[in-house]
N, CA, C and O atoms as a GROMACS GRO file, in nm:
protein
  492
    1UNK      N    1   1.036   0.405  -1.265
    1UNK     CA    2   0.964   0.283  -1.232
    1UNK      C    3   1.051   0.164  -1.273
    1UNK      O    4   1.107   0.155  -1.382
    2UNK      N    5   1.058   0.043  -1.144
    2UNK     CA    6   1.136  -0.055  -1.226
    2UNK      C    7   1.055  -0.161  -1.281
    2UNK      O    8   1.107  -0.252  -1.345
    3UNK      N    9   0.893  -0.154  -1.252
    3UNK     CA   10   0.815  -0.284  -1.304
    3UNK      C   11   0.673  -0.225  -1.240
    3UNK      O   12   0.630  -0.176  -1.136
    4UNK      N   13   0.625  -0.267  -1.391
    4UNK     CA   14   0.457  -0.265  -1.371
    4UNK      C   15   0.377  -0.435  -1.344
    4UNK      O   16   0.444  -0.525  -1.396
    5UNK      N   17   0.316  -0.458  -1.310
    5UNK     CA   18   0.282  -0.576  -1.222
    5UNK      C   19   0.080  -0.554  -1.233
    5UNK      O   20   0.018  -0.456  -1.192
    6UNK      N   21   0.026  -0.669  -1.294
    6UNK     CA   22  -0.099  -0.684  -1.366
    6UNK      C   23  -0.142  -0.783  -1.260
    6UNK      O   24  -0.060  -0.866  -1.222
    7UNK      N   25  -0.280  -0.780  -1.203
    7UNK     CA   26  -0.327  -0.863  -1.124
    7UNK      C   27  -0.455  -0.893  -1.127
    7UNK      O   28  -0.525  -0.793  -1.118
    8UNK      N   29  -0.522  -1.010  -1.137
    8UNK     CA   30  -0.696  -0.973  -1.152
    8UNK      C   31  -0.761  -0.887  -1.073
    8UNK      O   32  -0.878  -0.868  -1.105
    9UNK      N   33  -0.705  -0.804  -0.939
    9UNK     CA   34  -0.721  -0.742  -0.880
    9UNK      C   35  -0.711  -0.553  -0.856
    9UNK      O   36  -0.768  -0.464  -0.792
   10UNK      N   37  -0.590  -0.574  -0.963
   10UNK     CA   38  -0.512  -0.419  -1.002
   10UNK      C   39  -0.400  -0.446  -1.024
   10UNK      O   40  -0.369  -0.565  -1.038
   11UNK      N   41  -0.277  -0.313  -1.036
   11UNK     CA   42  -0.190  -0.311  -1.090
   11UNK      C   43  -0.097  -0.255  -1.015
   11UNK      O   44  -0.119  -0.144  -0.965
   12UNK      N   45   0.017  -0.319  -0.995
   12UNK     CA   46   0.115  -0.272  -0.862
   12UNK      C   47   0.237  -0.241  -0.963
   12UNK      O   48   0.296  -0.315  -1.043
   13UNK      N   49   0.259  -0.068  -0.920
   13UNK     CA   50   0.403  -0.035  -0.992
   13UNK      C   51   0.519  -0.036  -0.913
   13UNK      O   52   0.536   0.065  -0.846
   14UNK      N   53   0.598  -0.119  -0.905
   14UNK     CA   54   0.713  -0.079  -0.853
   14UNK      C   55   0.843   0.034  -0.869
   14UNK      O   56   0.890   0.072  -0.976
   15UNK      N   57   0.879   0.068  -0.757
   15UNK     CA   58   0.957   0.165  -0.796
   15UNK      C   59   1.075   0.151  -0.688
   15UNK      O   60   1.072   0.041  -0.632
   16UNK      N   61   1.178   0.235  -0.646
   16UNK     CA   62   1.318   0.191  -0.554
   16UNK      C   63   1.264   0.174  -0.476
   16UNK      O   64   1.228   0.059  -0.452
   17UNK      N   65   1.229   0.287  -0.389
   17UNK     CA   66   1.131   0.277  -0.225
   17UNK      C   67   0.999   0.261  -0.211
   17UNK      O   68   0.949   0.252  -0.099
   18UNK      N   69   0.935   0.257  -0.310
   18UNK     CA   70   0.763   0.226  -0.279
   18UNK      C   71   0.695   0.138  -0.382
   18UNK      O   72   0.732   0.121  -0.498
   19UNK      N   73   0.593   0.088  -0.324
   19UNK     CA   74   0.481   0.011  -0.405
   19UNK      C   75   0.429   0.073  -0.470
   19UNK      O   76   0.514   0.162  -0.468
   20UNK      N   77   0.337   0.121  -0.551
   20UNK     CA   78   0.216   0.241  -0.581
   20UNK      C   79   0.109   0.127  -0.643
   20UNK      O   80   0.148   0.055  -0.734
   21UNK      N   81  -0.029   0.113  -0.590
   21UNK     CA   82  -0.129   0.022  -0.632
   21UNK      C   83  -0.235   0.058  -0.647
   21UNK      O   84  -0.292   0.102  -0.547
   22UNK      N   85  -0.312   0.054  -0.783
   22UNK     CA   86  -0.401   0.103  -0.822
   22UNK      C   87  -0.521  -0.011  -0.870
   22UNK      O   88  -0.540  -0.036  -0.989
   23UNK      N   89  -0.588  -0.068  -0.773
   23UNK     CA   90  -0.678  -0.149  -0.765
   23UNK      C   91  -0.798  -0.142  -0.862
   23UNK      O   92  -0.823  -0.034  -0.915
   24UNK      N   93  -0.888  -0.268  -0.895
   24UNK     CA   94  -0.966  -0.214  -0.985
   24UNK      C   95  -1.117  -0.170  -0.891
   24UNK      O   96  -1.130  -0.176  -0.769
   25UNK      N   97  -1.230  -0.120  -1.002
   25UNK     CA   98  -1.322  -0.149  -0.929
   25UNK      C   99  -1.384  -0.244  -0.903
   25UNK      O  100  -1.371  -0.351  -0.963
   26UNK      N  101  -1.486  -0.216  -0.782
   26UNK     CA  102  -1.556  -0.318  -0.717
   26UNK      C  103  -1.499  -0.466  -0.667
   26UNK      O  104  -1.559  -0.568  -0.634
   27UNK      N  105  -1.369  -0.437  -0.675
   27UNK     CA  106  -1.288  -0.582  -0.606
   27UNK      C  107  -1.304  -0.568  -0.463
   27UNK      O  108  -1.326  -0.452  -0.426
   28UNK      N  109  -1.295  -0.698  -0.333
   28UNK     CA  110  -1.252  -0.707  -0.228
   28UNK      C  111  -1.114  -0.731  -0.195
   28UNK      O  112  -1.075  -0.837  -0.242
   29UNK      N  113  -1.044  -0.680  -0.141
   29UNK     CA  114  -0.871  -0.714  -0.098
   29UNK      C  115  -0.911  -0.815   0.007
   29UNK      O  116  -1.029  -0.798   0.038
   30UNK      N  117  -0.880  -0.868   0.041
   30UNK     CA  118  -0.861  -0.987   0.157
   30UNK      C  119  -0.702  -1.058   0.186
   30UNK      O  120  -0.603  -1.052   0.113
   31UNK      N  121  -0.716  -1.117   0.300
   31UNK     CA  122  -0.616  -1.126   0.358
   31UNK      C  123  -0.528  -1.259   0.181
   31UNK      O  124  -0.406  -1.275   0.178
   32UNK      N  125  -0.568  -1.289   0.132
   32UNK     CA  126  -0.497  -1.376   0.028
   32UNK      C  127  -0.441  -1.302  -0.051
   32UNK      O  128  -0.334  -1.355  -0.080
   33UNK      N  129  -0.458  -1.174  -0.122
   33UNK     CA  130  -0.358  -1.118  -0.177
   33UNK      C  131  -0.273  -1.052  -0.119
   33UNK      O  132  -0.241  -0.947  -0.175
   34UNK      N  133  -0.213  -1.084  -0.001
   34UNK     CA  134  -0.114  -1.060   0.085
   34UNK      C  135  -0.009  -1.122   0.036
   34UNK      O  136   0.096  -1.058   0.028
   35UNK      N  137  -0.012  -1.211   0.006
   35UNK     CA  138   0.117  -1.354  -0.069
   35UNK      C  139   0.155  -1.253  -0.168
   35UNK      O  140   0.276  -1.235  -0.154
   36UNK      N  141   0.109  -1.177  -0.260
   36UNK     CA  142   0.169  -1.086  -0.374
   36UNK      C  143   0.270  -0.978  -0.314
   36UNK      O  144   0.378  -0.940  -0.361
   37UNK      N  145   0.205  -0.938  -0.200
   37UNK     CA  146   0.294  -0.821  -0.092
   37UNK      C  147   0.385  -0.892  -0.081
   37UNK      O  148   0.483  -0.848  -0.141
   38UNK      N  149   0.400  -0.983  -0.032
   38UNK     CA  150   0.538  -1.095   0.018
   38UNK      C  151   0.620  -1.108  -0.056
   38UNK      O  152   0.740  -1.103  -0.033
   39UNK      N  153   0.550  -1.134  -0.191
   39UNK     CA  154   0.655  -1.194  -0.296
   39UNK      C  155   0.716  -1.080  -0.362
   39UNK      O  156   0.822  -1.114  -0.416
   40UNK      N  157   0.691  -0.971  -0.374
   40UNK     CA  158   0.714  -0.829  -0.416
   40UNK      C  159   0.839  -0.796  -0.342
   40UNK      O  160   0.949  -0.763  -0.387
   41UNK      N  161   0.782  -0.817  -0.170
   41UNK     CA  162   0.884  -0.728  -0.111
   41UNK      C  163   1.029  -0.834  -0.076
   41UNK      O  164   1.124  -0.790  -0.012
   42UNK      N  165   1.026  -0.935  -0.115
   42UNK     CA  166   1.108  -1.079  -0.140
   42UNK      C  167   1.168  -1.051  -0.276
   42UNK      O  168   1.284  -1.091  -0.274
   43UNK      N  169   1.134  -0.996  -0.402
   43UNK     CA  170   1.222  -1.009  -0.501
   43UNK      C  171   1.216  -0.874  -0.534
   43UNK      O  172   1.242  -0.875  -0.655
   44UNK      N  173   1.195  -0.745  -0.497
   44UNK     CA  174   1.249  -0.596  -0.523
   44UNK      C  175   1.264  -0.536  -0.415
   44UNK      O  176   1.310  -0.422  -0.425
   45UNK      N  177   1.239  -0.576  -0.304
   45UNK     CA  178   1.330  -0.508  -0.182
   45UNK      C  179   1.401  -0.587  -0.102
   45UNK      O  180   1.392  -0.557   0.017
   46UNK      N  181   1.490  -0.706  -0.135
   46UNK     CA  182   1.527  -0.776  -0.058
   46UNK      C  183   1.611  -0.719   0.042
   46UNK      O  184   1.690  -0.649  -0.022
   47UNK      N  185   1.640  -0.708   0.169
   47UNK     CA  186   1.728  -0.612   0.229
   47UNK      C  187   1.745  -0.483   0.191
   47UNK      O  188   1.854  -0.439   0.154
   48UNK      N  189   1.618  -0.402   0.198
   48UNK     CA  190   1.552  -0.325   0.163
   48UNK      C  191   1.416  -0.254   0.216
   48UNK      O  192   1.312  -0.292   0.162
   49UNK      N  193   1.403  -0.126   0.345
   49UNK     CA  194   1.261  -0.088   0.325
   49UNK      C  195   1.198  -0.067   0.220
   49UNK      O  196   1.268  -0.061   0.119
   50UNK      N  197   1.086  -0.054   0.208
   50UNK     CA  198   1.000  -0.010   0.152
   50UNK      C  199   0.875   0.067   0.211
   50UNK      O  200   0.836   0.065   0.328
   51UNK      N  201   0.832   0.120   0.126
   51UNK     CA  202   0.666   0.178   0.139
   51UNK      C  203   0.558   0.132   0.070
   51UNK      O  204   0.590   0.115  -0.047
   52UNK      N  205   0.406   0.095   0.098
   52UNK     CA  206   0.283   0.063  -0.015
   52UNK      C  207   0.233   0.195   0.034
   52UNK      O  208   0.209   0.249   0.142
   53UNK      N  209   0.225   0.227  -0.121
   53UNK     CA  210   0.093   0.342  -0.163
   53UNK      C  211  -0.014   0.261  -0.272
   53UNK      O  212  -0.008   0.196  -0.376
   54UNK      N  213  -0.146   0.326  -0.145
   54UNK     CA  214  -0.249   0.256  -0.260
   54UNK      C  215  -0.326   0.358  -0.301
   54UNK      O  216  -0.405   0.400  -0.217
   55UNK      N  217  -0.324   0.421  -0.426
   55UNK     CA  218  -0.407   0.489  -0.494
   55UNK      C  219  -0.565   0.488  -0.532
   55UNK      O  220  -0.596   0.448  -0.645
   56UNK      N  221  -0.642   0.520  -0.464
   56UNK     CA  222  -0.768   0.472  -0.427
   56UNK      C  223  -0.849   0.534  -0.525
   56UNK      O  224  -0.955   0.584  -0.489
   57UNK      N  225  -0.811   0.538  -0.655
   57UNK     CA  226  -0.893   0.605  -0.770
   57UNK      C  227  -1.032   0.498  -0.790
   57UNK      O  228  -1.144   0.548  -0.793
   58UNK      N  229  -1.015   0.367  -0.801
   58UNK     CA  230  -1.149   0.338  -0.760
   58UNK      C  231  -1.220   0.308  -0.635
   58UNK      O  232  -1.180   0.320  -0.519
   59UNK      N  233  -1.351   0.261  -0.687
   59UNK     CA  234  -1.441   0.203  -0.537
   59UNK      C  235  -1.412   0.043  -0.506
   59UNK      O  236  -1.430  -0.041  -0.593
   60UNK      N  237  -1.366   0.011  -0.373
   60UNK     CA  238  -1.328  -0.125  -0.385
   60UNK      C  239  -1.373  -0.141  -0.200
   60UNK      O  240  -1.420  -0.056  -0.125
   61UNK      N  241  -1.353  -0.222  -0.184
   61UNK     CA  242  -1.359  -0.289  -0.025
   61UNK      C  243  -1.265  -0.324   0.021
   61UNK      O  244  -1.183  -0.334  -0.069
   62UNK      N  245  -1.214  -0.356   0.134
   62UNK     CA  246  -1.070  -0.396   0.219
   62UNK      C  247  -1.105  -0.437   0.328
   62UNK      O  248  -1.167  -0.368   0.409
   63UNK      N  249  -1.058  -0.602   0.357
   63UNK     CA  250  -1.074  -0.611   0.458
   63UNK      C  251  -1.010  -0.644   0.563
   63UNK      O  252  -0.924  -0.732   0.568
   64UNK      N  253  -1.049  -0.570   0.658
   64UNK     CA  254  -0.893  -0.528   0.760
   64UNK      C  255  -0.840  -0.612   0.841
   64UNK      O  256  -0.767  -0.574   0.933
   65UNK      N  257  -0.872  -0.740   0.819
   65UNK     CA  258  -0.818  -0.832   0.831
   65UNK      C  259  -0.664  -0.854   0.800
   65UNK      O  260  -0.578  -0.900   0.875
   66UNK      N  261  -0.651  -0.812   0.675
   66UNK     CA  262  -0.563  -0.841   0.592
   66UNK      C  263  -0.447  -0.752   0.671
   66UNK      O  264  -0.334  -0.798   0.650
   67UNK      N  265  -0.448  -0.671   0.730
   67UNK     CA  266  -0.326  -0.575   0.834
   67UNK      C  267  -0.247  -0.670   0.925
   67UNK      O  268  -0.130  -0.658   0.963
   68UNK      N  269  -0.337  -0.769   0.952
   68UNK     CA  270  -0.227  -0.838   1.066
   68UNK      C  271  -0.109  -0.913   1.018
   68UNK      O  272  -0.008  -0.946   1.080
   69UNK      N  273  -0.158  -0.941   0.847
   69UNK     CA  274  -0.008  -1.038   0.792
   69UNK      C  275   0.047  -0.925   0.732
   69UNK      O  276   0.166  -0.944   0.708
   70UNK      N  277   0.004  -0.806   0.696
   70UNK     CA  278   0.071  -0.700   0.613
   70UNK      C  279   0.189  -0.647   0.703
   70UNK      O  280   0.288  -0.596   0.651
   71UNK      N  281   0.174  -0.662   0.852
   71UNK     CA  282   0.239  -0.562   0.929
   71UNK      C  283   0.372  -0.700   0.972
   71UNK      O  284   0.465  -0.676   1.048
   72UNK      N  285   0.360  -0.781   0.932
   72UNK     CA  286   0.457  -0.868   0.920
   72UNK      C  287   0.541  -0.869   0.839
   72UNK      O  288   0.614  -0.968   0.841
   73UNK      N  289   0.560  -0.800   0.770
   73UNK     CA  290   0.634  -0.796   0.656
   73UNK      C  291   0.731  -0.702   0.698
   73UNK      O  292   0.717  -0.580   0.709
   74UNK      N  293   0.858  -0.789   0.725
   74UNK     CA  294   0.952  -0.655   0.805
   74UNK      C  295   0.983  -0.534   0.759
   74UNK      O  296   0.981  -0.434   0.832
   75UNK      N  297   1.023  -0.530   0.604
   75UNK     CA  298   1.108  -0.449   0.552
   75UNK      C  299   0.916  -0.354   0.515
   75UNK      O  300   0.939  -0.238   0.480
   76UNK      N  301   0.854  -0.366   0.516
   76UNK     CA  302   0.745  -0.278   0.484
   76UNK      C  303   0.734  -0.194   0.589
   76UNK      O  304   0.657  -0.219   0.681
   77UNK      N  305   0.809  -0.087   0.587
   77UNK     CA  306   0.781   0.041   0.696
   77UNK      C  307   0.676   0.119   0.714
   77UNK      O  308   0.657   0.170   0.824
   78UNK      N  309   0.595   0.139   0.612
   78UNK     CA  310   0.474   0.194   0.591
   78UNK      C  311   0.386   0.190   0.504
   78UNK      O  312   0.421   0.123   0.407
   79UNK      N  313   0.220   0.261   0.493
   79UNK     CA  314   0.154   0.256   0.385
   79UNK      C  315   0.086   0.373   0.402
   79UNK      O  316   0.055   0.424   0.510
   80UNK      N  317   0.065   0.412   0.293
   80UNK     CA  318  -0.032   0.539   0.240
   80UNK      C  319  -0.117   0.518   0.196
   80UNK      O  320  -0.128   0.403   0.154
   81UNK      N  321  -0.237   0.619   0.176
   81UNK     CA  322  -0.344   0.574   0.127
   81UNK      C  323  -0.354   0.746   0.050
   81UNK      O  324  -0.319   0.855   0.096
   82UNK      N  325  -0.410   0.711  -0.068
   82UNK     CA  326  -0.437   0.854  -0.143
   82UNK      C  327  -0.534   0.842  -0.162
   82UNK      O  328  -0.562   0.734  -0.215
   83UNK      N  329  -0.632   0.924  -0.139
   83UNK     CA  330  -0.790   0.941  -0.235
   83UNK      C  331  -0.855   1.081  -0.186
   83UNK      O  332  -0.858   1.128  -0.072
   84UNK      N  333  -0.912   1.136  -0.316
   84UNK     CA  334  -1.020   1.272  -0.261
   84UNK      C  335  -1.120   1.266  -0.252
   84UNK      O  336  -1.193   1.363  -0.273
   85UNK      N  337  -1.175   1.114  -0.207
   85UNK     CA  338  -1.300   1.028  -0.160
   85UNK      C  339  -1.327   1.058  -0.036
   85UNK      O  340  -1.250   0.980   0.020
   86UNK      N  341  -1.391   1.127   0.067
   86UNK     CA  342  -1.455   1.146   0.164
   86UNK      C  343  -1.421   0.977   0.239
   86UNK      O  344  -1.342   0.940   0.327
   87UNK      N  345  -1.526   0.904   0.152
   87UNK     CA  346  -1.566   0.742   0.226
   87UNK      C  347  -1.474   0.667   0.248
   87UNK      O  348  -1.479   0.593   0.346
   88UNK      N  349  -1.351   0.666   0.150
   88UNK     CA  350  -1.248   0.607   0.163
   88UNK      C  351  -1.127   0.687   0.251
   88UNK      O  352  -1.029   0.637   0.306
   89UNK      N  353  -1.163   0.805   0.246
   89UNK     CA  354  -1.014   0.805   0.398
   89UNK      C  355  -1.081   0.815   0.506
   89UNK      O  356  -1.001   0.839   0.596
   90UNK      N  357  -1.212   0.806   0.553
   90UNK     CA  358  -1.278   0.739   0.628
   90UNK      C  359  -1.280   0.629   0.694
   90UNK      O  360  -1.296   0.607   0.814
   91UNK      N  361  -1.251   0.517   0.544
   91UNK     CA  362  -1.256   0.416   0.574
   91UNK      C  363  -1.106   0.383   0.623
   91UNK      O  364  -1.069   0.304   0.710
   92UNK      N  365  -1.046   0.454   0.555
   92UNK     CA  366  -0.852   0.469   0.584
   92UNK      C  367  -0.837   0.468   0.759
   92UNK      O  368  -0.786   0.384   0.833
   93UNK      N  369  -0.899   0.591   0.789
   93UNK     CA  370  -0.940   0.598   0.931
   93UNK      C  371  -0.951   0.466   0.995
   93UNK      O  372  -0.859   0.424   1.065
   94UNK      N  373  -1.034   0.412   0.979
   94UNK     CA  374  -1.087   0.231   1.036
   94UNK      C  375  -0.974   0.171   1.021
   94UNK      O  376  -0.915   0.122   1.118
   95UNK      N  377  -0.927   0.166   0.901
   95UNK     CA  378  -0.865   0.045   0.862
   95UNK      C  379  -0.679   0.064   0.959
   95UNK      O  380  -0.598  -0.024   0.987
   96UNK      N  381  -0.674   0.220   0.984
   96UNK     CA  382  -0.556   0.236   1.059
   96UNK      C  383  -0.581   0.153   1.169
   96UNK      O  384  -0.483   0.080   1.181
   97UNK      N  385  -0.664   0.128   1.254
   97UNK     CA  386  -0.671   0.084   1.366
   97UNK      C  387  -0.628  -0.086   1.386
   97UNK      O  388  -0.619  -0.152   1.489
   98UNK      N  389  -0.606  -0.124   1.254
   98UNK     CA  390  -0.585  -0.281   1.231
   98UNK      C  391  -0.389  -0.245   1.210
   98UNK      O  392  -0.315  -0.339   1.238
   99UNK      N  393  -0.338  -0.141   1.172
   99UNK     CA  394  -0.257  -0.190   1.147
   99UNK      C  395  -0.134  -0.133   1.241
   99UNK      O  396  -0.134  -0.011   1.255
  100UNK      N  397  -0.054  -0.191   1.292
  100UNK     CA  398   0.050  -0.093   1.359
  100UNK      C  399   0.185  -0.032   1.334
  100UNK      O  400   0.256   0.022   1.419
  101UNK      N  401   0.212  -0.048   1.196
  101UNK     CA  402   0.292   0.026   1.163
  101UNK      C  403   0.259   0.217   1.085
  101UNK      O  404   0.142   0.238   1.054
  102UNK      N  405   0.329   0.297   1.068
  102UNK     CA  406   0.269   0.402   1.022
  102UNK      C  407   0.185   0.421   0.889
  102UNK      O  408   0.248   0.420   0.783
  103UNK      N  409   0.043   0.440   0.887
  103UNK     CA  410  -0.022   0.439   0.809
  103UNK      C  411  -0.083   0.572   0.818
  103UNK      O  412  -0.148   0.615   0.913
  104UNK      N  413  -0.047   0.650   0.673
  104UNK     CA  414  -0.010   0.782   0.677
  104UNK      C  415  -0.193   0.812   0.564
  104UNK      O  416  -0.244   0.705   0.533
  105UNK      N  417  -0.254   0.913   0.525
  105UNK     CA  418  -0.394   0.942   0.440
  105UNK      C  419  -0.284   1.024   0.406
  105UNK      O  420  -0.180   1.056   0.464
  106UNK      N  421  -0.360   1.062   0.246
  106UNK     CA  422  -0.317   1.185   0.176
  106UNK      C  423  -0.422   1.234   0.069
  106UNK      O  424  -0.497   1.144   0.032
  107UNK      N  425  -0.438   1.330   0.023
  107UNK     CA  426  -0.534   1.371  -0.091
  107UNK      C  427  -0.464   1.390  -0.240
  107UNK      O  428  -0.515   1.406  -0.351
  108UNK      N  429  -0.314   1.383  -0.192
  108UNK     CA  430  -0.210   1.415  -0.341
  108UNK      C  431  -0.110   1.306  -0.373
  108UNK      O  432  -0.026   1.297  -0.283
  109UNK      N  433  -0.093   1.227  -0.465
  109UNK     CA  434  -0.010   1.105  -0.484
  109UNK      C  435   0.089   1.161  -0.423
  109UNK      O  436   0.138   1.127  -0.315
  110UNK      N  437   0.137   1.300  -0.532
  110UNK     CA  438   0.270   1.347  -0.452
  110UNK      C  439   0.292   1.383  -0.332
  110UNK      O  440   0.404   1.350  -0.294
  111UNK      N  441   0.238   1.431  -0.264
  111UNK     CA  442   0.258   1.430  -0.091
  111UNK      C  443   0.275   1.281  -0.050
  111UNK      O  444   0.345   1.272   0.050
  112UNK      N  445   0.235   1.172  -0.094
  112UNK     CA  446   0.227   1.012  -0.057
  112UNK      C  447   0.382   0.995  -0.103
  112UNK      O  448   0.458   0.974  -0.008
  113UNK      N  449   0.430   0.998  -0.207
  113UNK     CA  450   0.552   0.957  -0.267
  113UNK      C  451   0.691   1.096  -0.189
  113UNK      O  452   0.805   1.063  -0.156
  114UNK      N  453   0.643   1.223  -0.181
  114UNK     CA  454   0.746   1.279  -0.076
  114UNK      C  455   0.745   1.201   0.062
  114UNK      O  456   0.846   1.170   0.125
  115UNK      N  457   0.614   1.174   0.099
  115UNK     CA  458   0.642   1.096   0.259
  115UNK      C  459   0.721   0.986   0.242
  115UNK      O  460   0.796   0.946   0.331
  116UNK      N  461   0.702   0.910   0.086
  116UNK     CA  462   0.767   0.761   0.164
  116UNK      C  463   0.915   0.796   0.110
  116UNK      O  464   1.002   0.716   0.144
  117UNK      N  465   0.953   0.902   0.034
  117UNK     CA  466   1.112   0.852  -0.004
  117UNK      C  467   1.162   0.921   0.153
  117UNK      O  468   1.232   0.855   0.230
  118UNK      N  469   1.130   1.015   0.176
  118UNK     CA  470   1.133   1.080   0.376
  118UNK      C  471   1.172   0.960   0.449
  118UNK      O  472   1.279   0.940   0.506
  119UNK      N  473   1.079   0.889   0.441
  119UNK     CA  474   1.050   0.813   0.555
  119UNK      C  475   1.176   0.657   0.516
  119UNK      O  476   1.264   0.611   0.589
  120UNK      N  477   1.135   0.615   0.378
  120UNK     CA  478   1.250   0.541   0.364
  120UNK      C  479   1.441   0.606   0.360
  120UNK      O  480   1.525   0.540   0.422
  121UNK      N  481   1.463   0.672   0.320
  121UNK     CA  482   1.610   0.747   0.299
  121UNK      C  483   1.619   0.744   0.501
  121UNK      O  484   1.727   0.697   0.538
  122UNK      N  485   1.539   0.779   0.603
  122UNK     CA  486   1.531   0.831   0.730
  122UNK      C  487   1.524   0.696   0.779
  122UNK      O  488   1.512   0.701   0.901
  123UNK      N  489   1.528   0.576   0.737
  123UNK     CA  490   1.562   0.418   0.776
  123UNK      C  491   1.604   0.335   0.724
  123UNK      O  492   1.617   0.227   0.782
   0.00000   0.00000   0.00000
């Protein structure tokens, strides 16, 4: 890990090729903590893909709004979503439809973190 990252929202670990974000409960994501994505992928991946994995250990809301500035973010090649929540890769389901870059579900962090070093090392 090169940096742990504290937010009133959750806690974003950085690492070479991926985000990993572990949100708190009962927060809403909305399209404003997008500016943190930006600034992240602006000072640890500068000329650099990356991947966001969001670790969905709690219950939170998302609103999928927030995909249309996420998928702007050039060097962000993809996102994962981990949880063994029924409702939430459900909701993962929905929320793919907002975004158009590859947005991958998983039930195992580690299957999330083999896909993205794959997928980053492969671009």
């Amino acid at each position: 890990m090169i940096k742990k990252l504290s937010f009133n929202f959750g806690e974003l670990s950085i690492y070479d090729n991926y985000v990993l974000a572990v949100m708190k409960e009962g927060v809403t994501i909305s399209p404003n903590y997008n500016d943190v994505l930006v600034d992240i992928s602006e000072t640890y991946f500068r000329n650099k893909n990356f991947i966001y994995i969001t670790h969905r250990i709690h219950s939170y809301s998302v609103d999928p709004q927030i995909y249309y500035k996420t998928e702007k973010i050039e060097n962000l090649i993809g996102f994962a979503v981990v949880s063994h929540n029924y409702q939430a890769k459900l909701n993962a389901q929905i929320e793919k439809m907002f975004f158009k870059k590859p947005l991958m579900i998983f039930s195992d962090i580690e299957e999330a973190i083999t896909w993205a070093l794959k997928v980053t090392k492969t671009n």
